[in-house]
N, C-alpha and C positions, 0 to 999 in steps of 0.2 A: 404722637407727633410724626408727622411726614420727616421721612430719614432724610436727607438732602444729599446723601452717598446711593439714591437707588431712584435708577430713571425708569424701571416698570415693574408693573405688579409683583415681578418674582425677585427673587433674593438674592439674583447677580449681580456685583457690584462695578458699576461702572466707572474705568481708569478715566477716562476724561472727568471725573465729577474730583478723584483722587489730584488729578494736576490740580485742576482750578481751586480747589482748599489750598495746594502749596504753593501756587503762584498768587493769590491769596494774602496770604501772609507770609512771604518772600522777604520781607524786611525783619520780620521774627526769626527768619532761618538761617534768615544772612549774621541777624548778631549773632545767635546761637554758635555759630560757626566762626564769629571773629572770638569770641571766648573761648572756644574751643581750643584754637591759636593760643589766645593769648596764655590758657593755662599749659597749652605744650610749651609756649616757653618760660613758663614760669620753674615747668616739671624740670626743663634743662636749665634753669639756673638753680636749681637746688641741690641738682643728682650730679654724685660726682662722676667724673667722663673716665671712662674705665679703656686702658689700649692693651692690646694683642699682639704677641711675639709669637711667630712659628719657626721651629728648627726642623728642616726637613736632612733625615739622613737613610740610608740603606744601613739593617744592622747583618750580618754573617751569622748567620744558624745552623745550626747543625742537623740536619735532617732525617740523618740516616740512624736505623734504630740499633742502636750498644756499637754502632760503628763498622759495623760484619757486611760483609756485598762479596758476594760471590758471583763467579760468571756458571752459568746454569749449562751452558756444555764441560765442563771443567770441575770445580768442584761443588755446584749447588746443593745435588741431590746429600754428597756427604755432610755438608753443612745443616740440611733437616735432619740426618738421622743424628749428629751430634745436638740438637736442639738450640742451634743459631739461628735467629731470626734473619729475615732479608730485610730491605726498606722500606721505612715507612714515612708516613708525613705528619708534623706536629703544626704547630700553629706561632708563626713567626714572631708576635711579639708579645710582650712578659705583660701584659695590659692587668693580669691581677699582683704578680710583682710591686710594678708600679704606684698602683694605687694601697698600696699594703701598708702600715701603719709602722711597719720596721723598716722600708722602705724610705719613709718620710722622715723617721727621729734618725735615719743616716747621712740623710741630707741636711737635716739641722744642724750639722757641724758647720757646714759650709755658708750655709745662708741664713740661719739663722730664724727663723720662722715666727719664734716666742717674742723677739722684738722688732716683731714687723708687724704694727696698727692693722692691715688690711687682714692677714690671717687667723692672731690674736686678737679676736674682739671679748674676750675675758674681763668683764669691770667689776672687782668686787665691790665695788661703794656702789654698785645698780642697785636703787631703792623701787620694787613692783609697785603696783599704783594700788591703792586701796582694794577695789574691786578685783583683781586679780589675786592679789595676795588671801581675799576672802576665801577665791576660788578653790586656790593651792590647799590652805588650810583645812576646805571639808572635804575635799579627796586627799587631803593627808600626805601631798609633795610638801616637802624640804628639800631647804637648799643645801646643796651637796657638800661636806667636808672636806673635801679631796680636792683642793683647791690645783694640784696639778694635772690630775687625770682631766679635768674639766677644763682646761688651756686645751692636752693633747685633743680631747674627744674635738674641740670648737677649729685647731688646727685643721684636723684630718676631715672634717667636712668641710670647712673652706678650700682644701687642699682637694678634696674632690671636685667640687663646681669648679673649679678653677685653672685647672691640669689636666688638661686632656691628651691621650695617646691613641693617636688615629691612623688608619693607613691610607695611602693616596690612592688614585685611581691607578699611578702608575705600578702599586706593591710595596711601594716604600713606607717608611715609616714617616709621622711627624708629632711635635712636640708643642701643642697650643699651650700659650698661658698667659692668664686676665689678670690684671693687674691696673691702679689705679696710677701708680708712679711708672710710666715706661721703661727707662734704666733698669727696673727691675725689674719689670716683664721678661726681659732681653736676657736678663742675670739667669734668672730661674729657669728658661727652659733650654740655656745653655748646659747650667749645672746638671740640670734631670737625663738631659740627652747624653753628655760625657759618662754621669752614674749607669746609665742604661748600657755602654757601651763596654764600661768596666770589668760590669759585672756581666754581662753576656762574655767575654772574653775571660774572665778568673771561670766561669763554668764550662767553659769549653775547653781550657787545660784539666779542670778538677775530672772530668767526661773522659777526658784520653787517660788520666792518671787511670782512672778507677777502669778503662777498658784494659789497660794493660795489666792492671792486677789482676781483674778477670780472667783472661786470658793465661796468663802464666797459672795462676791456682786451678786453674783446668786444667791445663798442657801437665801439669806434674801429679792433677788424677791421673789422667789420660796414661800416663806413661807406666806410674804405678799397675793401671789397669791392664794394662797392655801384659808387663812381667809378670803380674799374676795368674793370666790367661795361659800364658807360655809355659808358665811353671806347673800348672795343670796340667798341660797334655802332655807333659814330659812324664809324670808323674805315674796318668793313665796308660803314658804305654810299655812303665817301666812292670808297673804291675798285671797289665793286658798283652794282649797281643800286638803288634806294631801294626796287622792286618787284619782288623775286626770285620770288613765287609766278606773278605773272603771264608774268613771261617766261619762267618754266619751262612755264608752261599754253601759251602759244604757241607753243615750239621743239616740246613735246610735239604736237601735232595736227599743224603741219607735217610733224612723220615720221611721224604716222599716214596724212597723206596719202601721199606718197612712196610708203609701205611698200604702200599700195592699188594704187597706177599701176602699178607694177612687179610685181605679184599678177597684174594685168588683162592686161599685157603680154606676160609668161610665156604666160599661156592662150591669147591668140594664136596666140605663137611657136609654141607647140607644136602646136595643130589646124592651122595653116601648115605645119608640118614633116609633119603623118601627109599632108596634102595633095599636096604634094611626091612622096612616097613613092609614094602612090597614082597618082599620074601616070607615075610614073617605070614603074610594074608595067604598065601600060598595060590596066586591069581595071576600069575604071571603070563604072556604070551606078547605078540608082534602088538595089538596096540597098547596095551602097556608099556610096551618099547616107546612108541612115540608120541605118547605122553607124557613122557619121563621127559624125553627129549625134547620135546615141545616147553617143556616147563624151566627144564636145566640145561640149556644149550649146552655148558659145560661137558656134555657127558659123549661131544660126540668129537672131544676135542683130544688130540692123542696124550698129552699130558695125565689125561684121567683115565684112557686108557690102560697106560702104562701102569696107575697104582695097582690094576688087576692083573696085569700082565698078560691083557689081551692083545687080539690085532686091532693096530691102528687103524682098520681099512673098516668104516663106516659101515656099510654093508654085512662085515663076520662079524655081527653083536650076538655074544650070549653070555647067559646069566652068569652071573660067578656066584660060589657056593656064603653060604651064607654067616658060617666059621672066617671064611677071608674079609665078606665085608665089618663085619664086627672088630674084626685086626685092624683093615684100615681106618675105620672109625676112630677108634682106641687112637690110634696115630697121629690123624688128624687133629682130636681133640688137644692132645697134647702140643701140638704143633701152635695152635691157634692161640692157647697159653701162654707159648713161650714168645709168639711174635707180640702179644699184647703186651708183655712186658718191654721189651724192645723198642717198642712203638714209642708206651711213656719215656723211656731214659732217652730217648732220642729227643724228644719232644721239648724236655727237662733242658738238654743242653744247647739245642736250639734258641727256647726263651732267654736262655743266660747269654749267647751271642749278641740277640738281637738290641738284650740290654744296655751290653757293651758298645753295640755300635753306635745307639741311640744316644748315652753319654762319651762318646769320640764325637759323633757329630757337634753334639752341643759346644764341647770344647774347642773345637777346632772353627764354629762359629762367632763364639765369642770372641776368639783368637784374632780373626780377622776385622770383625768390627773395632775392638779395640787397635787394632792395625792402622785403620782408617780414619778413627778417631783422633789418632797419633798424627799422623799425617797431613789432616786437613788444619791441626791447631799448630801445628810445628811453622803451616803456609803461613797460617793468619798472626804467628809472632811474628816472623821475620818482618811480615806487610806493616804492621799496627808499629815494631820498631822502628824501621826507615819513614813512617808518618811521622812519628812522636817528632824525629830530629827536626822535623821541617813545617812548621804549621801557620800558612799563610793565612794574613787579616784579609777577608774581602771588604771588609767596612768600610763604608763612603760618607761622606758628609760633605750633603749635598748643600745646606744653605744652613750660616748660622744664623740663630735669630739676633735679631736687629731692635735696634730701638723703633718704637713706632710712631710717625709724626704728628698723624688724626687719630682720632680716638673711634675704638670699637663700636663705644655703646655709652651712651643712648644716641641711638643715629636722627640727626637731627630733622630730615627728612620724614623718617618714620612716623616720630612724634609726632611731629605737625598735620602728615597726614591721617593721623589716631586722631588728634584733637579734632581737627575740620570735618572728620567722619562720625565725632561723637556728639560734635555740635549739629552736625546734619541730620543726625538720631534723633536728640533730645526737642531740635525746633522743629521736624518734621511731627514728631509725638505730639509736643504741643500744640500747635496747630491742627491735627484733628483733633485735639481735646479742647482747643479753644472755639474751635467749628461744633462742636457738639453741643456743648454750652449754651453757642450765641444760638443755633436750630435756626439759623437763615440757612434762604437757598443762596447757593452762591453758582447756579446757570443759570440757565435760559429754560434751559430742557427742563431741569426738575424743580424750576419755577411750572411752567406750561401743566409741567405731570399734577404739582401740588393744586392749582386753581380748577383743573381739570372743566375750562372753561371749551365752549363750540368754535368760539374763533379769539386768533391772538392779534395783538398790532403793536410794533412798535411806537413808541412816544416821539422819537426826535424828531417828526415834522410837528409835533403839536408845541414843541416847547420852547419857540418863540411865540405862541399866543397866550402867556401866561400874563397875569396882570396888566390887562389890556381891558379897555373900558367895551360896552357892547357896540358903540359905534364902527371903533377900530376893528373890535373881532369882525362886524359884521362886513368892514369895509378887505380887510385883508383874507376875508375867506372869497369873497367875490372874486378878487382879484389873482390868489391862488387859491384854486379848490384842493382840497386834503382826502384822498383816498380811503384814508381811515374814520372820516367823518361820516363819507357817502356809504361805505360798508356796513358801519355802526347803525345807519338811521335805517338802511333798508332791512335788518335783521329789527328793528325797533318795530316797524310798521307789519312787519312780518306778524309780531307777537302778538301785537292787540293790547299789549299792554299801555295801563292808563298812567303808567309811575314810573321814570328812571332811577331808581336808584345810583349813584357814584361815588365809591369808596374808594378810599388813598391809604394806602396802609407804608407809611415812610419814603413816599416816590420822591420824582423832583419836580412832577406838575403836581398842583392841590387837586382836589375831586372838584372843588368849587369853579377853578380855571377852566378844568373839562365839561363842567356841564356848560358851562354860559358859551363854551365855544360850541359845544353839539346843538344847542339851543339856538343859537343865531342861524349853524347850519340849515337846521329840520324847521324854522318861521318857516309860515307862507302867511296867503293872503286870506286862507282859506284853516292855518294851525297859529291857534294862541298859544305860548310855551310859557309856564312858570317854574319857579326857582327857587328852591329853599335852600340856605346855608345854614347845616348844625352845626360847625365849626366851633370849638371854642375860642375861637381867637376871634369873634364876632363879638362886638360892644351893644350894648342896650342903648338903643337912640329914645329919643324924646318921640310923642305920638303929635305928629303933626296933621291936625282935624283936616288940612284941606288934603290933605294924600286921601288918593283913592283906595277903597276899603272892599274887599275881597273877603266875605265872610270871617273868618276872625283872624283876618291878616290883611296888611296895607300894602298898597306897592311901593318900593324906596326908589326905586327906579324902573325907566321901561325903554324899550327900543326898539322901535316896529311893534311884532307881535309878541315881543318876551318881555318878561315882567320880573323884576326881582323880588320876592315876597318878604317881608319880614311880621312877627307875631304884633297883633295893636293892642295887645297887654303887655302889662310892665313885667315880659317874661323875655328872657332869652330863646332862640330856636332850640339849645339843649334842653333849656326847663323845660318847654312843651313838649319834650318827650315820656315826662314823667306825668305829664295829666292826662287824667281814667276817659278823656274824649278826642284822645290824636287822634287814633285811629278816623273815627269820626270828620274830623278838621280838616283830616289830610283828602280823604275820600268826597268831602262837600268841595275841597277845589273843582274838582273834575266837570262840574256842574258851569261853570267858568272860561276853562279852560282846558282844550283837545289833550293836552301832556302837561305835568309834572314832573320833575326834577328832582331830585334830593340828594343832595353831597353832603358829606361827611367823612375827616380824617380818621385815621387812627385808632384810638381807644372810642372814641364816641360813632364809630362805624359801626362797632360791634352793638351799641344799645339801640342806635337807626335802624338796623334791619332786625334785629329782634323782636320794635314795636310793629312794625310792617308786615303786610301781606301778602305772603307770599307769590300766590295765584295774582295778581295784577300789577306786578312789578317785573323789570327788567332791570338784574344786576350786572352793571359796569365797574372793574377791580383797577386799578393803579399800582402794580406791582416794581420794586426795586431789587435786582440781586445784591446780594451780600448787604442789604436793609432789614428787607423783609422777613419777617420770622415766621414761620413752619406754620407754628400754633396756633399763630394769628390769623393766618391764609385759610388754615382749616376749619379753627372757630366760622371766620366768616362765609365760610362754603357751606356749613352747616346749617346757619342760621336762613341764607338765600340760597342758593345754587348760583352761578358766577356763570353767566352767557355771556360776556365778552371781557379779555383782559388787556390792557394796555400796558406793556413793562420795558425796562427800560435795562 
């Protein structure tokens, strides 16, 4: 079936075809939409009208973190090393507080909750409907025994949707709440808002108490730790020395010296030893001199002179006997023993200084941080007690809530505009469901598309020549001629065809009207025109012998050169479509007469052009929108092809 939402071959859907279904059936859309209405307000006479109280107030928080602010030229940096925070930022309002379940059973003293209908909806005599109760049963819910947990759990999510804690654009707080009885909208987010403000104020004293406890149980570490610092390094210097730097500076250069002598003494020993050696080899002369020398600078130094008890003058070098250097060896080596020991004990009491000083340091640093620890918390009692005495409310309340005069919700507006848009849903939907259905075209265009005829014409100049005898036709085409009549016949003549076929598939001219009026057009002097109606609304006339007789049809009537035929058997024009020699019948006209005619409505259009051939006929269609159906168009396109369409 030809879609009647699609005006060419491809599968774009054209909106002009989408309006004309809903302009269409505009009166289906329009009720749809007064019901729509009517159930929004049936929805607002059911549901009860719920009003909205807001208390808008500023609450006073405390922001600063355990209460500590220091100024950061002054005493900052001591406030880190004591491990006091600076300022931080929390989050203004108690919103899980609020909503918190101990929260709520403390305002139940006030207001009452458990006998207020709208929050307790709790019905122990609620009997579950069959099917539900099955349900429960095979996943094994029961009803709960704890008949008061089950009030509180039904409060506290009523008390959820219903209580809102929100903040303004401006940072302020406020206080929504829904409620079906106003007065008590007004009540409760009065009550919630004054709780809120209570209890932000009993923790904002409970904050100072517990800073000042803080505070003090420090300050009297603090102090302890301070005299226990103190008492140390009294301690250490009772048992030390009062001056551990200095007498660490002093042990330390005495082993700086030591540690020289015994450097010096070594070099000796040792250019005494190659001396030795060299005597012993018995090779002595001037470059063994200054090889010696070359190797043991040492030797050309008056100090090492002197052990031989030579001349210091570089130049008088000679050997000393080798009885004396063995003397000074012996000496030396002795010498080198004894600094070594020296060295150690020096060394020894050195480490023990350095110890010393290392624990003075320590003491004497702790000393002062506990100092300063002392100091900065001594600042911050006195500040936190001249607070305590004086602690302004900045709390505001800016708007109590009020009774409310119109109601929240269900906004009667809204409603209505939900129904009228669900009515425009619903009749919109059905109406292409109802268009789908019916498979009429309901344009022009995808009529045109569907008959997929050579040329189109409109009907309204034809359809004042309906049921009009052939005189009349003949007389009022003379006197207006019809454009669509002169189009039709020249595409007629065009053809060569011996047979008009004219089909009416639900129009407002019959196919019968249109032929007798093309007929009267296309007579000449020179064209005989006949006329066959298959119509079922054609009666069976009696066969009157003197009518003139036209192979196996009479004429019932004639007018000029047109002729109306009807069968000269006791048949109808439909019955003759059922016998095995139309074909035949229709074809021996021709023999008679230049052109034939054939009309036929509707259902019996479709079995006319079926008995028909093809090849010698010229189909003419009578199309109606929003009539005419898809199927039908197409069945008959199938059976003839459609050269001209007349639609209306």
């Amino acid at each position: 079936m030809q879609d009647y939402l699609k005006s060419t071959p491809g599968d774009e859907i054209d909106l002009r075809e989408l309006f004309v279904v809903i302009w269409t059936h505009k009166l289906l859309i329009a009720s749809t939409c007064v019901l729509g209405i009517i159930s929004g307000l049936y929805y607002l006479n059911i549901t009860d009208n719920k009003f909205t109280s807001t208390a808008i107030f500023k609450l006073d928080t405390d922001n600063s973190s355990m209460g500590f602010s220091f100024s950061k030229a002054d005493l900052g940096p001591l406030a880190g090393i004591s491990g006091l925070g600076g300022s931080g930022e929390t989050s203004d309002l108690p919103l899980d507080q609020v909503a918190s379940r101990i929260f709520i059973e403390e305002l139940d003293d006030k207001l009452n909750f458990q006998s207020d209908p709208y929050f307790n909806t709790y019905n122990p005599n609620t009997v579950d409907p069959i099917w539900k109760s099955l349900i429960k049963n095979a996943v094994g819910l029961q009803k709960s025994s704890n008949v008061q947990e089950a009030i509180w759990q039904g409060i506290v999510k009523k008390y959820s949707k219903n209580v809102v804690l929100a903040e303004t654009k401006e940072k302020s707080a406020k206080v929504v709440v829904t409620h079906i009885d106003p007065h008590r909208a007004a009540k409760i987010a009065n009550e919630v808002m004054n709780a809120i403000i209570t209890n932000a104020k009993i923790k904002k004293a409970s904050k100072q108490d517990q800073r000042l406890s803080y505070l003090s149980n420090t300050l009297a570490k603090a102090l302890g730790d301070l005299e226990m610092t103190q008492n140390n390094l009294k301690e250490f210097t009772l048992k030390n020395s009062a001056l551990p730097l200095e007498s660490f500076a002093s042990e330390s250069l005495a082993l700086d010296a030591l540690r020289e002598q015994l450097k010096r003494t070594t070099s000796l020993h040792e250019a005494v030893s190659e001396i030795s050696i060299m005597l012993k080899n018995k090779t002595i002369n001037q470059d063994d001199y200054l090889q010696l020398r070359q190797k043991f600078p040492i030797v050309d130094q008056a100090e090492f002179r002197r052990v031989f008890g030579q001349n210091e003058i570089i130049s008088s070098w000679s050997w000393p006997d080798a009885s004396s250097v063995d003397a000074v060896y012996d000496t030396l080596s002795d010498r080198i023993t004894m600094l070594q020991s020296d060295v150690n004990t020096s060394q020894k009491d050195a480490e023990r200084s350095s110890a010393a000083l290392e624990t003075f340091a320590r003491l004497e640093r702790e000393a002062k941080i506990a100092e300063a620890t002392y100091t900065v918390l001594i600042e911050q009692v006195k500040a936190q007690s001249v607070a305590a005495g004086f602690q302004p409310d900045n709390t505001e309340v800016y708007e109590y809530a009020s009774v409310s005069v119109n109601p929240s919700s269900p906004k009667i507006k809204v409603v209505l505009i939900i129904g009228a848009t669900l009515g425009l849903f619903f009749g919109t939907t059905l109406s292409f469901i109802l268009s789908h259905l019916n498979g009429v075209y309901y344009s022009r265009k995808s009529l045109k598309f569907g008959a997929q005829a050579r040329l189109t014409f409109s009907i309204k100049t034809l359809l004042n020549l309906q049921n009009k005898s052939l005189n009349d036709l003949k007389t009022m085409i003379e006197k207006k001629p019809r454009p669509v009549l002169r189009d039709m016949a020249v595409e007629i003549h065009k053809s060569d065809a011996t047979q008009v076929v004219v089909t009416s598939s639900r129009s407002r001219l019959s196919s019968y009207d249109t032929a007798r009026a093309l007929a009267s057009y296309m007579q000449s002097d020179t064209m005989n025109i006949a006329i066959i109606n298959f119509s079922l609304k054609v009666k069976k006339l009696d066969i009157d012998h003197e009518k003139l007789s036209v192979e196996s049809f009479f004429v019932a009537e004639r007018e000029g050169n047109v002729s109306i035929l009807r069968p000269n058997r006791d048949l109808t024009a439909v019955e003759l479509l059922a016998q095995k020699d139309f074909r035949e019948s229709i074809q021996s006209l021709n023999t008679a007469f230049d052109l034939v005619f054939l009309s036929a409505d509707n259902g019996v259009a479709l079995s006319l052009l079926t008995a028909l051939d093809e090849q010698k006929a010229f189909h003419i269609t009578l199309a109606r929108t929003k009539k005419t159906k898809s199927i039908a168009l197409s069945q008959m396109h199938t059976r003839l092809p459609i050269q001209g369409l007349i639609h209306d």
